[in-house]
C-alpha positions in Angstrom: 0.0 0.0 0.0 1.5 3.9 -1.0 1.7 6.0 1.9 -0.5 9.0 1.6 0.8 12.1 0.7 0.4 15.6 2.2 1.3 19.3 1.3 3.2 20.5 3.7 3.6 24.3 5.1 5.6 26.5 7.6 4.7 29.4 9.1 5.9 32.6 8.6 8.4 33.6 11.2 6.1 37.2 12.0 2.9 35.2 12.5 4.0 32.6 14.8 1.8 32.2 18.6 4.4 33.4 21.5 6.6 31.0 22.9 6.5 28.7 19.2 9.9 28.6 17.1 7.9 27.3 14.4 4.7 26.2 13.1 4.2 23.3 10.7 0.7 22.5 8.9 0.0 19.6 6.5 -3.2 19.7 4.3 -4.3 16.9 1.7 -3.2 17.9 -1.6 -4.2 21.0 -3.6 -6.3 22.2 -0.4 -4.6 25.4 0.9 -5.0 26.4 4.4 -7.4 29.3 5.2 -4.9 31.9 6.0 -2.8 31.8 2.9 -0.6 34.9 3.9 0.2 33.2 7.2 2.1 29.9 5.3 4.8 29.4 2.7 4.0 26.2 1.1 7.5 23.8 1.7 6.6 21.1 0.0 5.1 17.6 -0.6 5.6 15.0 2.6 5.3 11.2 1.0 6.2 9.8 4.4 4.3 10.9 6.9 4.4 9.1 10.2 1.9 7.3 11.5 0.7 9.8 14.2 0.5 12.2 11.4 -1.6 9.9 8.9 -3.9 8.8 11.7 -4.7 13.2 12.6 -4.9 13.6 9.1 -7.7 11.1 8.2 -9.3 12.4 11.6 -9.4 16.2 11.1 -8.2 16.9 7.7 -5.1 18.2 8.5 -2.1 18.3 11.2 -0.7 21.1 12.9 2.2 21.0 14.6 4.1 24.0 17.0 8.0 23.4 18.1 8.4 25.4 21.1 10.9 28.4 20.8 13.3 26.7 23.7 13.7 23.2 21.5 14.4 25.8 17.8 16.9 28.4 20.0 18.8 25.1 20.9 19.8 24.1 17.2 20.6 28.0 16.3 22.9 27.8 19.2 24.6 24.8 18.3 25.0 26.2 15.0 26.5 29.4 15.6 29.0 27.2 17.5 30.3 25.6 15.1 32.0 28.0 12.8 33.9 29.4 16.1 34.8 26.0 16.0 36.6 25.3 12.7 37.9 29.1 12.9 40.4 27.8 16.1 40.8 24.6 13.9 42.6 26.3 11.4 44.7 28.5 14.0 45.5 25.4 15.4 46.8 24.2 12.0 48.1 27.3 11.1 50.5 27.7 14.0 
């Protein structure tokens, strides 16, 4: 059996609820959410889990918030890692 696929969206970094990092909404294909000007369209999911399937044959579509404390984790850890390789290569250098 082919696993269902979903059009997936992210919300727009000025619209998000306080406290969210980001905001992710899956609809069944070719059926936009409401609030167009709130989403940019990401793309097409063809593996949703099955929590995700199971909500989407429920309501119609999923909705999904990351809080802001899990998102500000992964910027930090990647503004780490240029400092990083910069004392790396003074390492090497010297």
């Amino acid at each position: 059996m082919r696993a269902p696929v979903y059009d997936l969206y992210q919300m727009k970094a000025d619209r998000l609820p306080q406290g969210a990092g980001s905001a992710w909404l899956r609809t069944k294909p070719n059926e936009p959410p409401p609030a167009t000007d709130d989403w940019v369209f990401v793309g097409k999911e063809r593996h949703p889990s099955r929590w995700t399937a199971a909500e989407m044959n429920e309501k119609g579509s999923c909705y999904r918030e990351i809080p802001s404390w899990l998102t500000r984790r992964g910027a930090v850890q990647a503004a780490q890692k240029p400092q990083k390789e910069v004392v790396e290569k003074e390492v090497v250098e010297a």
